[in-house]
CHARMM-style PDB file with segment names, atoms N, HN, CA, C and O in Angstrom:
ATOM      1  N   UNK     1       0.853  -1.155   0.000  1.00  0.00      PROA
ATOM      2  CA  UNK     1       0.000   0.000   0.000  1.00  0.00      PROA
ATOM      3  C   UNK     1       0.911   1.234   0.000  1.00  0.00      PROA
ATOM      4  O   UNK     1       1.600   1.557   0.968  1.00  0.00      PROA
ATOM      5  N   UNK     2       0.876   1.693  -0.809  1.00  0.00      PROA
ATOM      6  HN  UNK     2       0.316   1.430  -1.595  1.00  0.00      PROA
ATOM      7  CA  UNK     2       1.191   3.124  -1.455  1.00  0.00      PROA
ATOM      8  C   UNK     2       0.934   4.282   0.057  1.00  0.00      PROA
ATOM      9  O   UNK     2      -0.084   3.915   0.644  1.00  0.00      PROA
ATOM     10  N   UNK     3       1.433   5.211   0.585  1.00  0.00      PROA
ATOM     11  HN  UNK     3       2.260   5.509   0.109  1.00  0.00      PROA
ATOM     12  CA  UNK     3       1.186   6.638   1.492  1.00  0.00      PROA
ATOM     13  C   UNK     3       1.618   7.469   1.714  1.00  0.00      PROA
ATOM     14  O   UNK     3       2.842   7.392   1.601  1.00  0.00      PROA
ATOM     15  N   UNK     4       1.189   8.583   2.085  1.00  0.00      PROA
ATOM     16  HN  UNK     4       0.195   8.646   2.176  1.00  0.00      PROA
ATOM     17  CA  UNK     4       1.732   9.927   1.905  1.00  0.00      PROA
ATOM     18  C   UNK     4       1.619  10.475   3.323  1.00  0.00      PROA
ATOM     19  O   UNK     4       0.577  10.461   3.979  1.00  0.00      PROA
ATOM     20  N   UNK     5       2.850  10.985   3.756  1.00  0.00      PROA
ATOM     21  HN  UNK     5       3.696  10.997   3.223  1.00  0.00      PROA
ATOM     22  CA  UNK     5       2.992  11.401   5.408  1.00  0.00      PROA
ATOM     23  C   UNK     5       3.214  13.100   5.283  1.00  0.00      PROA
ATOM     24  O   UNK     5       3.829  13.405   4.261  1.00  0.00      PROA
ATOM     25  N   UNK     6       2.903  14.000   5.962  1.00  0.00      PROA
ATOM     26  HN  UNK     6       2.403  13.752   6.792  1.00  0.00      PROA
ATOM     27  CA  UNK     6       2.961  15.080   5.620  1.00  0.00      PROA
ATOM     28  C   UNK     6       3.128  15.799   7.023  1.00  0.00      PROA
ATOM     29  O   UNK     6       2.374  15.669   7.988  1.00  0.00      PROA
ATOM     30  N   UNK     7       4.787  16.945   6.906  1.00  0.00      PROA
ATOM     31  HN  UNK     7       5.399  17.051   6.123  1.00  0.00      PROA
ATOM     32  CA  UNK     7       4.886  16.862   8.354  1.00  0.00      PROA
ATOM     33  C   UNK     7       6.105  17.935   8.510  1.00  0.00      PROA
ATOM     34  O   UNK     7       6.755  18.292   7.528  1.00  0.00      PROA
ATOM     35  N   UNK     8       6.306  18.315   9.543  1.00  0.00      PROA
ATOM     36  HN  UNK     8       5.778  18.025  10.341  1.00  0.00      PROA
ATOM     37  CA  UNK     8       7.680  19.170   9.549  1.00  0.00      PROA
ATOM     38  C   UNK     8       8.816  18.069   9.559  1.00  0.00      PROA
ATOM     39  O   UNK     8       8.762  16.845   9.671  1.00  0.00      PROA
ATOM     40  N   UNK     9      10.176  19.216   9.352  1.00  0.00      PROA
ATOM     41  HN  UNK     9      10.220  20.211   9.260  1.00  0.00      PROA
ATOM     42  CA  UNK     9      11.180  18.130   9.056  1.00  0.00      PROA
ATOM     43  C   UNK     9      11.399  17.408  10.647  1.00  0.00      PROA
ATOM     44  O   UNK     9      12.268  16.541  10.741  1.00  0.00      PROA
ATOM     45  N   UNK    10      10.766  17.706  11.615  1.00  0.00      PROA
ATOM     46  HN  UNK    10      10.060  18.410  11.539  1.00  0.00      PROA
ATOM     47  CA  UNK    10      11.325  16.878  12.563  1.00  0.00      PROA
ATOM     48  C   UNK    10      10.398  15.572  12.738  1.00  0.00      PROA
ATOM     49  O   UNK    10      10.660  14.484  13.252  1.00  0.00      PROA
ATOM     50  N   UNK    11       9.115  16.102  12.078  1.00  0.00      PROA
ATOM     51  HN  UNK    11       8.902  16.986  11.661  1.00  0.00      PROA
ATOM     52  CA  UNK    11       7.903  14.825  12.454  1.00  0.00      PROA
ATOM     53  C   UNK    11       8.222  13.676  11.190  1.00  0.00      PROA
ATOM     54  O   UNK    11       8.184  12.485  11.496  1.00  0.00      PROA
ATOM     55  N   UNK    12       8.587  14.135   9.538  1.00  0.00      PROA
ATOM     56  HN  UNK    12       8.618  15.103   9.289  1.00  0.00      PROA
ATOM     57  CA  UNK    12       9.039  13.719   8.932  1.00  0.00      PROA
ATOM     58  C   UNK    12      10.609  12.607   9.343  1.00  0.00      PROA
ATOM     59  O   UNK    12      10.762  11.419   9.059  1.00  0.00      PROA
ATOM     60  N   UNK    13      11.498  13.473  10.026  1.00  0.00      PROA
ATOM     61  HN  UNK    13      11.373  14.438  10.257  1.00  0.00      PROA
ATOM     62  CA  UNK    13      12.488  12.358  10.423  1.00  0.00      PROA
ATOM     63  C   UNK    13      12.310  11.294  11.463  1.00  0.00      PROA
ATOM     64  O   UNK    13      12.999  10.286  11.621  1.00  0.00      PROA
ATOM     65  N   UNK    14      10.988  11.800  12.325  1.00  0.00      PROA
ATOM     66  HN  UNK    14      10.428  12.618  12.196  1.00  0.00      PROA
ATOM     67  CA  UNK    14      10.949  10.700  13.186  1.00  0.00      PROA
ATOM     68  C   UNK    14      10.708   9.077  13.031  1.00  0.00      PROA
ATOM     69  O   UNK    14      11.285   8.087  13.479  1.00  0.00      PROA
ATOM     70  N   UNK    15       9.177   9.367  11.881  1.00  0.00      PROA
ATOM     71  HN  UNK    15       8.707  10.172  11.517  1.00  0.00      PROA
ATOM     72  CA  UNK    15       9.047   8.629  11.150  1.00  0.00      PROA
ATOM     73  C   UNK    15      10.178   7.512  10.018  1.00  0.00      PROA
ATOM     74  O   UNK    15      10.412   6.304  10.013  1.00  0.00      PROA
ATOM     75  N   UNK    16      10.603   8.579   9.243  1.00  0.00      PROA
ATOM     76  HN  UNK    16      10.412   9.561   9.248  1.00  0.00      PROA
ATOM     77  CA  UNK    16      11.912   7.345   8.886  1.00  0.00      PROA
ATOM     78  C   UNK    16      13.207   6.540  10.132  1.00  0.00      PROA
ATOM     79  O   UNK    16      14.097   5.702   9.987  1.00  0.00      PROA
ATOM     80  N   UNK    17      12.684   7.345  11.318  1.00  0.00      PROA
ATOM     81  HN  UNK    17      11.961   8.025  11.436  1.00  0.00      PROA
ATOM     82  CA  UNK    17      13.623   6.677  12.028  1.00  0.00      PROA
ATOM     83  C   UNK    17      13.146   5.225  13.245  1.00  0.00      PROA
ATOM     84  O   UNK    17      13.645   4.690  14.235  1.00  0.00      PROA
ATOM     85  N   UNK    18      11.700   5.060  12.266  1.00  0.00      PROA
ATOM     86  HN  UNK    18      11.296   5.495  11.462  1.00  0.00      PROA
ATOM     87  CA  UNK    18      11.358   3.881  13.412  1.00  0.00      PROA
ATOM     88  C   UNK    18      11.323   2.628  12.351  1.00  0.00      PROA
ATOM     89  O   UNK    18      10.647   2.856  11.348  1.00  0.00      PROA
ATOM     90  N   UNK    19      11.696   1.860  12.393  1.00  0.00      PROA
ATOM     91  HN  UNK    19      12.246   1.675  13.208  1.00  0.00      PROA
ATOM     92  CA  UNK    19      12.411   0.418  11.579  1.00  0.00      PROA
ATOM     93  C   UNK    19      10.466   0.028  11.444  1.00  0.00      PROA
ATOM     94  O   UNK    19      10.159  -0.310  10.301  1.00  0.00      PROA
ATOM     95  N   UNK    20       9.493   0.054  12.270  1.00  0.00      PROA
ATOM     96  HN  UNK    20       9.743   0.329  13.198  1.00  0.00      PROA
ATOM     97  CA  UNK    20       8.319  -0.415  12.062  1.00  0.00      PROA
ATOM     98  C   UNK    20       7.255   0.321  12.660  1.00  0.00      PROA
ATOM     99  O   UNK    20       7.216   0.295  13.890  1.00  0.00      PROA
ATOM    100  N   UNK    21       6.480   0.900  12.121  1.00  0.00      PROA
ATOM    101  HN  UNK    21       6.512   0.922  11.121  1.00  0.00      PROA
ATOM    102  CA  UNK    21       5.299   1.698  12.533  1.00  0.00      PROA
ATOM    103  C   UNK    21       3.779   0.937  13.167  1.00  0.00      PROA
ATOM    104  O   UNK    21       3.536  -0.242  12.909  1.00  0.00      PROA
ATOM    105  N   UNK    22       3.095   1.559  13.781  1.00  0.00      PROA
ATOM    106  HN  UNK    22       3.292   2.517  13.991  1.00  0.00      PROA
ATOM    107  CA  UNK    22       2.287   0.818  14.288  1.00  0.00      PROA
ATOM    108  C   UNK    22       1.014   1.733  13.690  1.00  0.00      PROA
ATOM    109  O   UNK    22       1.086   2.956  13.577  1.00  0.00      PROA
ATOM    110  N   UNK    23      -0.224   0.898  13.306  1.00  0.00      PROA
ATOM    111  HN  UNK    23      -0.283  -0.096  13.397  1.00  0.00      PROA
ATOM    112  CA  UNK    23      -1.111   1.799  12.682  1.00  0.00      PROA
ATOM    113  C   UNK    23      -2.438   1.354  13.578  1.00  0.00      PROA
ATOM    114  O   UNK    23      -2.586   0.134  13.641  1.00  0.00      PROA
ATOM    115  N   UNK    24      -3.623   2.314  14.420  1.00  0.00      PROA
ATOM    116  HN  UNK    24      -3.503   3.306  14.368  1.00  0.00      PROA
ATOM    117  CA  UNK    24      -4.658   1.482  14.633  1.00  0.00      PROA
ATOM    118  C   UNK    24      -5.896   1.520  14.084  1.00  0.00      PROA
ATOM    119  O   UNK    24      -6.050   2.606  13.524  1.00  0.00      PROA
ATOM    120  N   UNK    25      -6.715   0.917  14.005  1.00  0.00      PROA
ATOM    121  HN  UNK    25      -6.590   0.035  14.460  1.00  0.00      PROA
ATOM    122  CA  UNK    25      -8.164   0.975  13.027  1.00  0.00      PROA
ATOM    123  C   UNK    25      -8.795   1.956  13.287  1.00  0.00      PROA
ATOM    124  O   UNK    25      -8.447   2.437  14.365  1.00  0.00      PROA
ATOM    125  N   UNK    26      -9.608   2.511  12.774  1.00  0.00      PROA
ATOM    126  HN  UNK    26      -9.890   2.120  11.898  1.00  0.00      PROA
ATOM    127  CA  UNK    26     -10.520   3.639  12.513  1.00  0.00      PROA
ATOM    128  C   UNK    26     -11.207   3.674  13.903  1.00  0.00      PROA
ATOM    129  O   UNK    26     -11.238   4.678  14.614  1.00  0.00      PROA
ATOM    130  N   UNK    27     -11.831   2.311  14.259  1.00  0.00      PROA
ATOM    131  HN  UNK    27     -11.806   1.495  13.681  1.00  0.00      PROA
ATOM    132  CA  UNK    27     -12.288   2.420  15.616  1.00  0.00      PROA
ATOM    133  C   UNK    27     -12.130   1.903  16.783  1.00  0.00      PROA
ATOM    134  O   UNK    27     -13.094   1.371  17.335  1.00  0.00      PROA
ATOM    135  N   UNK    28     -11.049   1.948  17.312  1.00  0.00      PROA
ATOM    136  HN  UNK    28     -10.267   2.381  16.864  1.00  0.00      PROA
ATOM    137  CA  UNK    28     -10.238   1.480  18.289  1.00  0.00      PROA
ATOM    138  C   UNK    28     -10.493  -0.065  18.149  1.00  0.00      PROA
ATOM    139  O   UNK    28      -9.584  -0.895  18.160  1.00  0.00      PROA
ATOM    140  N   UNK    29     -11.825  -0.361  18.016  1.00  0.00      PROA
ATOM    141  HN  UNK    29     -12.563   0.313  18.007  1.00  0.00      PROA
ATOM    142  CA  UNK    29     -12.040  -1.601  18.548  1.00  0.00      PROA
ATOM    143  C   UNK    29     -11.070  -2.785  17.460  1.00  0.00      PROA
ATOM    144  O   UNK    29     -11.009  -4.004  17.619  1.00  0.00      PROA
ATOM    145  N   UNK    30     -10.492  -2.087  16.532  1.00  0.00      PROA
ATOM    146  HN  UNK    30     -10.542  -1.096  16.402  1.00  0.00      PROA
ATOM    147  CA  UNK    30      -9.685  -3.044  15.497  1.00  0.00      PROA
ATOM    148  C   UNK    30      -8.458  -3.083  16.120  1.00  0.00      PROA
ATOM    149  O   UNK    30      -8.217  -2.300  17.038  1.00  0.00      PROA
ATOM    150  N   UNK    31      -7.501  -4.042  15.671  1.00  0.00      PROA
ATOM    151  HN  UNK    31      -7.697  -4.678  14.925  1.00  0.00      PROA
ATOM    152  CA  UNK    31      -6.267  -4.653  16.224  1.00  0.00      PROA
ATOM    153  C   UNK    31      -5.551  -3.456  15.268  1.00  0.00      PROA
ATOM    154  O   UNK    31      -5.846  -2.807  14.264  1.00  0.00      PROA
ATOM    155  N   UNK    32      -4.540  -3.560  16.116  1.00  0.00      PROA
ATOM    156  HN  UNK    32      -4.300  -4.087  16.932  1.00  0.00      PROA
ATOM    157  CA  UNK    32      -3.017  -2.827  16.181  1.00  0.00      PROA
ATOM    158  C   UNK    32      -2.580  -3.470  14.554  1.00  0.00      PROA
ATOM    159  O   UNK    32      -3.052  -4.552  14.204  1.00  0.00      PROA
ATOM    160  N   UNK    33      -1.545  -2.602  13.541  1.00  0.00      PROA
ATOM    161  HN  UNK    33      -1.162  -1.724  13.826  1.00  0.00      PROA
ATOM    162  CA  UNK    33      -1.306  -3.406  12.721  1.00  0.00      PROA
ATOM    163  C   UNK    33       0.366  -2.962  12.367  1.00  0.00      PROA
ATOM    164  O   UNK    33       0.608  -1.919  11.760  1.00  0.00      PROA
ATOM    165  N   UNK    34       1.133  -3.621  12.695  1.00  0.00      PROA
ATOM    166  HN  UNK    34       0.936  -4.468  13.188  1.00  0.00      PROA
ATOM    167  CA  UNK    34       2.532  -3.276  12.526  1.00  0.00      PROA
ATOM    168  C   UNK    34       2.928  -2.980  10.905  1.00  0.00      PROA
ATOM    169  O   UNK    34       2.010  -3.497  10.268  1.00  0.00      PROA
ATOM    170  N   UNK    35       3.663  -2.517  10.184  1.00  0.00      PROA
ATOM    171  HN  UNK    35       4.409  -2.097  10.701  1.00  0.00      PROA
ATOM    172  CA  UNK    35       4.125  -2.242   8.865  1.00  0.00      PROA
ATOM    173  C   UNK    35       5.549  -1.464   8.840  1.00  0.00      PROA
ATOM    174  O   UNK    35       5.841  -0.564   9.627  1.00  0.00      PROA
ATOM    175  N   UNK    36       6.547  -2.052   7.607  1.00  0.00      PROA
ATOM    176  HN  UNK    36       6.310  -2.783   6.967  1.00  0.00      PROA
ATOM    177  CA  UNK    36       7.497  -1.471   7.648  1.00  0.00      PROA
ATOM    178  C   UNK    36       7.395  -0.555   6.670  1.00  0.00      PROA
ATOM    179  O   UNK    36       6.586  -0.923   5.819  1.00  0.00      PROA
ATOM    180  N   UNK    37       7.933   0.589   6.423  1.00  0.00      PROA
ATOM    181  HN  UNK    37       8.590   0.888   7.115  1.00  0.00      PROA
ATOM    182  CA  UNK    37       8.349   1.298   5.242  1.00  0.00      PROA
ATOM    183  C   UNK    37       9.720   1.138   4.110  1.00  0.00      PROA
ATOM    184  O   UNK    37      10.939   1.196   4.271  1.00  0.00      PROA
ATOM    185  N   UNK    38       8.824   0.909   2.900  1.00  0.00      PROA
ATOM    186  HN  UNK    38       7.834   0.862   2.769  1.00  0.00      PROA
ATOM    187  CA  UNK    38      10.049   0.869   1.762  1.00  0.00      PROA
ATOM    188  C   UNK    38       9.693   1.764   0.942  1.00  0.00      PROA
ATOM    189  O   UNK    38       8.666   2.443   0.985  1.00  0.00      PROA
ATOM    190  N   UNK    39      10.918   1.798  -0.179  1.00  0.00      PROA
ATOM    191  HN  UNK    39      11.752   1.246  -0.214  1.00  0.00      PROA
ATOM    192  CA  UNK    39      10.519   3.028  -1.273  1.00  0.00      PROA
ATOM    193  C   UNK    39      10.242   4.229  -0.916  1.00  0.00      PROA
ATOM    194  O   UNK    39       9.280   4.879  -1.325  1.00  0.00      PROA
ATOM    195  N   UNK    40      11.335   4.708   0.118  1.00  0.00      PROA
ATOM    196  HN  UNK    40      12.117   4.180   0.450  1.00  0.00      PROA
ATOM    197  CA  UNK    40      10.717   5.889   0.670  1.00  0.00      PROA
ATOM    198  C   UNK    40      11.050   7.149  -0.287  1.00  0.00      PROA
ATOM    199  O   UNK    40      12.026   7.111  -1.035  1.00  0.00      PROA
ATOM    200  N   UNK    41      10.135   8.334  -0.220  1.00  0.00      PROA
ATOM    201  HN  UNK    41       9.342   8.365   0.389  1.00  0.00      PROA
ATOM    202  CA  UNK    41      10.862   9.544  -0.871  1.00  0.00      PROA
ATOM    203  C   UNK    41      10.599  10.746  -0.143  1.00  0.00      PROA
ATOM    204  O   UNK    41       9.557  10.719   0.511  1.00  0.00      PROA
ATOM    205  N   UNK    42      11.208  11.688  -0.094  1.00  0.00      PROA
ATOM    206  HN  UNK    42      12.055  11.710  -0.625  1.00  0.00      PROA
ATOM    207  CA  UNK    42      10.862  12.996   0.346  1.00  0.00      PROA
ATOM    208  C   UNK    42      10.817  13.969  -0.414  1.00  0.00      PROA
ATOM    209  O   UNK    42      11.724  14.019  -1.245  1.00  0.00      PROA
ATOM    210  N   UNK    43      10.139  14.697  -0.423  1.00  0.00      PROA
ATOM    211  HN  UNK    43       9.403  14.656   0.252  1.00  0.00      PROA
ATOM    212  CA  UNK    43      10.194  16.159  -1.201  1.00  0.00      PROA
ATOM    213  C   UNK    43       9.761  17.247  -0.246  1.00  0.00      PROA
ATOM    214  O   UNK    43       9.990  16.857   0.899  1.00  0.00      PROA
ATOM    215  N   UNK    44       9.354  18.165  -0.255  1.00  0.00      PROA
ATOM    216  HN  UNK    44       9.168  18.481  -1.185  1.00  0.00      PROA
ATOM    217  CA  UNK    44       9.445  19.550  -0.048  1.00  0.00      PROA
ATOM    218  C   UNK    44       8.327  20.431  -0.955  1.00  0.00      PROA
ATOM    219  O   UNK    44       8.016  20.100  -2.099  1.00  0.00      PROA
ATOM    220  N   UNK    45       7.807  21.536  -0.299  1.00  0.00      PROA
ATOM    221  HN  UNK    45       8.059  21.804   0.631  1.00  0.00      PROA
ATOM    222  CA  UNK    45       6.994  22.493  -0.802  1.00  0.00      PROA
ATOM    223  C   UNK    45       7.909  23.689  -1.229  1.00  0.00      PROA
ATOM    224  O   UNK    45       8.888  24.183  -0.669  1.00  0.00      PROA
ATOM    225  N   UNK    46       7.265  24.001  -2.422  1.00  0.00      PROA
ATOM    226  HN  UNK    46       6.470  23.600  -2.877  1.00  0.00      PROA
ATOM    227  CA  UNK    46       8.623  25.197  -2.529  1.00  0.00      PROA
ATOM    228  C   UNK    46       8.945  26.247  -1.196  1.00  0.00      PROA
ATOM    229  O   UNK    46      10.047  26.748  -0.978  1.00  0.00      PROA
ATOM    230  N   UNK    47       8.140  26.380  -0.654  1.00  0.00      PROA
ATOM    231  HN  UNK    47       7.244  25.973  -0.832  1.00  0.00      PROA
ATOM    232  CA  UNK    47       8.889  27.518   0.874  1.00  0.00      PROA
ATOM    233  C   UNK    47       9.161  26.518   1.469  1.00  0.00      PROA
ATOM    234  O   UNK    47       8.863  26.782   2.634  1.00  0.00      PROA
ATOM    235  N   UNK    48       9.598  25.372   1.425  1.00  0.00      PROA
ATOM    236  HN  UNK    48       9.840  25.157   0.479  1.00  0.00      PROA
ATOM    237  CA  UNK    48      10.355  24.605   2.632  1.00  0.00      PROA
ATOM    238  C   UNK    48      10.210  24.321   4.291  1.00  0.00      PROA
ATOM    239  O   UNK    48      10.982  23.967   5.182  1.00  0.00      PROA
ATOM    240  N   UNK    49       8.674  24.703   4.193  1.00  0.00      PROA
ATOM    241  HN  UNK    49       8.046  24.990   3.469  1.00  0.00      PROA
ATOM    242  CA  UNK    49       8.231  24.602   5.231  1.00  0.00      PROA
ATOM    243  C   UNK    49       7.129  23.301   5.697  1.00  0.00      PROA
ATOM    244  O   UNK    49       6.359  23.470   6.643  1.00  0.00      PROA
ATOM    245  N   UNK    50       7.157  22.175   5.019  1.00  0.00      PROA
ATOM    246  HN  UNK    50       7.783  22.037   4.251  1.00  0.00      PROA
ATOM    247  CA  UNK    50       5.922  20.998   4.629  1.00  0.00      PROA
ATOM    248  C   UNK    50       6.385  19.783   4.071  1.00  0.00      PROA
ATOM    249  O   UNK    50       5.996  19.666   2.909  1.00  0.00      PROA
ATOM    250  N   UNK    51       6.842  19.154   4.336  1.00  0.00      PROA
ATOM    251  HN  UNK    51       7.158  19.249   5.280  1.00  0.00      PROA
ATOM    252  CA  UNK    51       7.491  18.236   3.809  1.00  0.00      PROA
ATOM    253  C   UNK    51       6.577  16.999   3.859  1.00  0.00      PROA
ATOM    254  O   UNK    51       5.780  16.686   4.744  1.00  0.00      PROA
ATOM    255  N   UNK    52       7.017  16.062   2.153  1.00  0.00      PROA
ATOM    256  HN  UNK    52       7.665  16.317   1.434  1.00  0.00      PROA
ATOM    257  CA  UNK    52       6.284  15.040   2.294  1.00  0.00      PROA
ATOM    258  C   UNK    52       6.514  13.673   2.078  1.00  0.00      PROA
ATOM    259  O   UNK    52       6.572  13.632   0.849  1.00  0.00      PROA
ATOM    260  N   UNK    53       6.653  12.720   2.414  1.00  0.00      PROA
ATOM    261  HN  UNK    53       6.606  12.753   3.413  1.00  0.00      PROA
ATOM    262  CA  UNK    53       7.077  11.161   2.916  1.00  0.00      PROA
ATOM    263  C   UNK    53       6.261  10.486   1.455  1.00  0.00      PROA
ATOM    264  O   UNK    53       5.089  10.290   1.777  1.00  0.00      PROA
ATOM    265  N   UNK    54       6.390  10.260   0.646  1.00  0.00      PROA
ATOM    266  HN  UNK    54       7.342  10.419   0.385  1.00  0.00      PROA
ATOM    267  CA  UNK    54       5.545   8.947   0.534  1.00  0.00      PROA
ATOM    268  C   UNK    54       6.417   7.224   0.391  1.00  0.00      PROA
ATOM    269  O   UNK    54       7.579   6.825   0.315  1.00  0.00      PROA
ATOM    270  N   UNK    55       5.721   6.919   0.405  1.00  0.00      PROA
ATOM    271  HN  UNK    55       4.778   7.243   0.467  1.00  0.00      PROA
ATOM    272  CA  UNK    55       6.060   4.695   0.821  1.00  0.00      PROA
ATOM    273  C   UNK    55       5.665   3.961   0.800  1.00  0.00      PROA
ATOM    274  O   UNK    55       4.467   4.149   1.009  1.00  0.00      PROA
ATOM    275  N   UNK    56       5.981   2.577   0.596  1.00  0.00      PROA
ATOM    276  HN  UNK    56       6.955   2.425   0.426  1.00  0.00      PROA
ATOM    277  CA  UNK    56       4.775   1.636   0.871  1.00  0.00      PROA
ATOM    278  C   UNK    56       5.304   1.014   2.213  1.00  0.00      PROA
ATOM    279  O   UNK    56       6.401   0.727   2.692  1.00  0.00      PROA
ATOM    280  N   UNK    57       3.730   0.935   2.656  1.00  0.00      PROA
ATOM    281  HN  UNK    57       2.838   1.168   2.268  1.00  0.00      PROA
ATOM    282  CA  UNK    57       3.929  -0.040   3.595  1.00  0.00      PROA
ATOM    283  C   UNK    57       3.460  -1.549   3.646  1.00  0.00      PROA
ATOM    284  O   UNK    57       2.341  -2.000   3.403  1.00  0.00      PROA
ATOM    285  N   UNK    58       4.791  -2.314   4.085  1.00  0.00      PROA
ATOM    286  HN  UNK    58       5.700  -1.948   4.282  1.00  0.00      PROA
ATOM    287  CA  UNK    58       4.497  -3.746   3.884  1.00  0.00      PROA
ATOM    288  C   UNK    58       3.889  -4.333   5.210  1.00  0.00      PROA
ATOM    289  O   UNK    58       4.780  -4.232   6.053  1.00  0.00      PROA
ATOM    290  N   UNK    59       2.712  -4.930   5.801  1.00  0.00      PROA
ATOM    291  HN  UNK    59       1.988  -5.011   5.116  1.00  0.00      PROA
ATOM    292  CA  UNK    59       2.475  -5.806   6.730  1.00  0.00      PROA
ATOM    293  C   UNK    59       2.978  -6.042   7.406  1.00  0.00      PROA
ATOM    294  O   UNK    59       3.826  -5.990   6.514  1.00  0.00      PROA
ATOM    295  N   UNK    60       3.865  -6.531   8.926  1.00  0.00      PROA
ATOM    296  HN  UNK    60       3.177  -6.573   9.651  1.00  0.00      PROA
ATOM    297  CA  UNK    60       4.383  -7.349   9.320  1.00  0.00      PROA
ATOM    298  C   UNK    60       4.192  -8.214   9.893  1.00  0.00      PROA
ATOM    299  O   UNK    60       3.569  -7.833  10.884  1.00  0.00      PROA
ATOM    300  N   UNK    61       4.350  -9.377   9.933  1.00  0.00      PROA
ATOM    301  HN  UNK    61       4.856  -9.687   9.128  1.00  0.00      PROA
ATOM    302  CA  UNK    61       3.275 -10.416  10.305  1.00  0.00      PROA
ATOM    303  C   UNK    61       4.004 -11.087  11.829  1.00  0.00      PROA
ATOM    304  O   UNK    61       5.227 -11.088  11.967  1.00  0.00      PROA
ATOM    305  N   UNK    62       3.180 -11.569  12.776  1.00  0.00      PROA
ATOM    306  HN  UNK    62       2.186 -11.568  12.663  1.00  0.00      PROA
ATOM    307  CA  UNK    62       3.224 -12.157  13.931  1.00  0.00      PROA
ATOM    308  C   UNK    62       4.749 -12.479  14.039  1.00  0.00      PROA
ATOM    309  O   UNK    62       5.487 -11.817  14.769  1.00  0.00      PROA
ATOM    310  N   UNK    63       5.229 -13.627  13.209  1.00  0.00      PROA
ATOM    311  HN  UNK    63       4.629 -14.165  12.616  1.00  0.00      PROA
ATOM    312  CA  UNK    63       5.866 -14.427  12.927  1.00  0.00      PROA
ATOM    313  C   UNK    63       7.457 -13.713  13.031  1.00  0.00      PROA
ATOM    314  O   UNK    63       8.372 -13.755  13.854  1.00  0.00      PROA
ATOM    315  N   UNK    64       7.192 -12.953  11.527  1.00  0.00      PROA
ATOM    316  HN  UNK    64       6.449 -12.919  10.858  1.00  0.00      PROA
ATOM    317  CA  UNK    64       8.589 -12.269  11.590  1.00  0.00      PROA
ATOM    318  C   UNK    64       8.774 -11.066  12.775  1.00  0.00      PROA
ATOM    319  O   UNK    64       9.913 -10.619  12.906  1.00  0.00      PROA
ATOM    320  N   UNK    65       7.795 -10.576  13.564  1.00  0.00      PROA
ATOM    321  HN  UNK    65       6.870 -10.939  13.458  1.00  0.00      PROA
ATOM    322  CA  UNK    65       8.525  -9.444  14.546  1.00  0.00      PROA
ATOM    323  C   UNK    65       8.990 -10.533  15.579  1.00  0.00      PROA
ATOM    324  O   UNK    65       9.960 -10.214  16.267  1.00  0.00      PROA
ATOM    325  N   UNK    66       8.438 -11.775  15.786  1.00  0.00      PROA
ATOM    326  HN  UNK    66       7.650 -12.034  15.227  1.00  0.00      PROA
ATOM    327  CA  UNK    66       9.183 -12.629  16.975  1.00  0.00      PROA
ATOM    328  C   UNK    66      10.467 -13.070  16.659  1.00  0.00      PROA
ATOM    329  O   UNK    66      11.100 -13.304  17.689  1.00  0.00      PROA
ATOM    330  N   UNK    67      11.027 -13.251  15.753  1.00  0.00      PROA
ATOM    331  HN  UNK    67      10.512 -13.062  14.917  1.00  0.00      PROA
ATOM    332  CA  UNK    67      12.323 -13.747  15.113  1.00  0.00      PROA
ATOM    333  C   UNK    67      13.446 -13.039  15.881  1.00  0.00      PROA
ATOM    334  OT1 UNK    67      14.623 -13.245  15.583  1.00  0.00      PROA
TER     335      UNK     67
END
């Protein structure tokens, strides 16, 4: 899945700096869903004040975060 993160440069670096993100469902009552980021890119608004992430994120499944 293809996404677009949109953020200052510090909320922007935080993000590339966590190896796996945690996402939760729309209504709490859904499970937690871990995903890594690949294909990352950044760009910039021309005043340099907005910066934007996009990536995919891959699943991570039970299995491989216990490894």
């Amino acid at each position: 899945m293809r996404v677009c993160f949109y953020g200052t440069d510090e909320e922007i670096t935080r993000i590339c700096e966590r190896p796996v993100l945690a996402m939760v469902g729309p209504r709490r009552s859904q499970r937690v869903v871990a995903f890594t980021l690949a294909g990352v890119s950044i760009t910039t608004d021309p005043y340099g004040t907005v910066y934007r992430l996009a990536a995919d994120l891959t699943e991570v499944h039970r299995e491989e975060v216990n490894e």
